[in-house]
N, C-alpha and C positions, 0 to 999 in steps of 0.2 A: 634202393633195395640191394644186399647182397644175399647170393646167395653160396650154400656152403655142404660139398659134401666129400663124406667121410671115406675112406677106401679100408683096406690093409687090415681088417682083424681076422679074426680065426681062431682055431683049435692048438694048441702047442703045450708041451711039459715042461714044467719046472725048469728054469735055468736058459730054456729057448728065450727066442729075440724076437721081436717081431718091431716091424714100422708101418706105423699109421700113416697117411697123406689126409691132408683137406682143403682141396680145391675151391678158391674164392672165385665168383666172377659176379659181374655188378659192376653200378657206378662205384668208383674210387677204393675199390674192395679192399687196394694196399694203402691206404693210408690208417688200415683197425690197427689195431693192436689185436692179440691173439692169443688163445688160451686152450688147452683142454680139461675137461670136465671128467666123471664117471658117474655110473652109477651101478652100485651090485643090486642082487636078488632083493628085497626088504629093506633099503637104504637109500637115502637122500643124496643130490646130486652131491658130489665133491671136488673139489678144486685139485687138480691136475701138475699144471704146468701155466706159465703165463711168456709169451714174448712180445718185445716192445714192436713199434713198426720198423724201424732201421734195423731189428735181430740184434742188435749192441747187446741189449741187456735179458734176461730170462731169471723166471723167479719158480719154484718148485715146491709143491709140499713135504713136509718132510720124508713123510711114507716112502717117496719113489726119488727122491736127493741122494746122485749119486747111478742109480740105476737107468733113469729117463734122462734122455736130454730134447727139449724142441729147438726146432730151426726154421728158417723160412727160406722163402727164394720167392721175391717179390717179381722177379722176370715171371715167373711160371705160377704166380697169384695162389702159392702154395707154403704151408704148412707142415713140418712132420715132426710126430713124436717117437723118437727110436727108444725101443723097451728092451733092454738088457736084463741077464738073470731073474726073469720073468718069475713068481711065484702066486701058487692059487689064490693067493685074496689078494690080486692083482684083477682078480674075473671080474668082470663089469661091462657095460658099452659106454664104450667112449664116444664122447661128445667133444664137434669142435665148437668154438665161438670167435665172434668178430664182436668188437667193443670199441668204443673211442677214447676210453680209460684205460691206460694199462696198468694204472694206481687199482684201479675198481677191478679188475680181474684178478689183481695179487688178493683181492679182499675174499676171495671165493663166497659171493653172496648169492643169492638166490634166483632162480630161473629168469625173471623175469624184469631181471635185475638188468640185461645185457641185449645188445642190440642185435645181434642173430648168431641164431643156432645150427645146429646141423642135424641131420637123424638120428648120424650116430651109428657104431660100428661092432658087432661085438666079439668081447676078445675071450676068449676060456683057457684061464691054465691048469692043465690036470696035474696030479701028485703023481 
């Protein structure tokens, strides 16, 4: 089992920054590969961000390519996605996830698709 939670959202305007953290602990928690998810108001989860287990490689939706970047740091079995020039349909909770594919997280497939989740965090950008 691992487990997975989320820190780092809140309230912020237009342009602001914010970074996310997600805390793995469990058997072998650093050997997933790594992802975040979202989900607004009336909308299905969406595919994020994805990093490999060494952090070498990182894959992005287009939406936030360029703006987001994730990282990890396997000493401290963490996760972060730093969100630059934040804009309102950016607003969602972010989700993190632990996968053993990190093919299958670039796929952004469905909840149920992936081997643990986290609560999730949520993040508002006002105009």
């Amino acid at each position: 089992q691992v487990q997975l939670v989320e820190s780092g959202g809140g309230l912020v305007q237009a342009g602001d920054s914010l970074r996310l953290s997600c805390v793995a602990s469990g058997r072998s928690s650093s050997n997933y590969a790594m992802g975040w998810f979202r989900q607004a108001p009336g909308r299905e989860r969406a595919f994020v961000a994805a990093i490999t287990v060494s952090g070498m490689r990182s894959y992005y939706a287009d939406s936030v390519k360029g703006r987001f970047t994730i990282s990890r740091d396997n000493a401290k079995n963490t996760v972060y996605l730093q969100m630059d020039s934040l804009k309102p349909e950016d607003t969602a909770v972010y989700y993190c996830l632990a996968d053993s594919s990190y093919a299958r997280i670039m796929k952004g497939l469905g909840f149920s698709e992936y081997d643990y989740w986290g609560q999730g965090t949520q993040v508002t950008v006002s105009s």
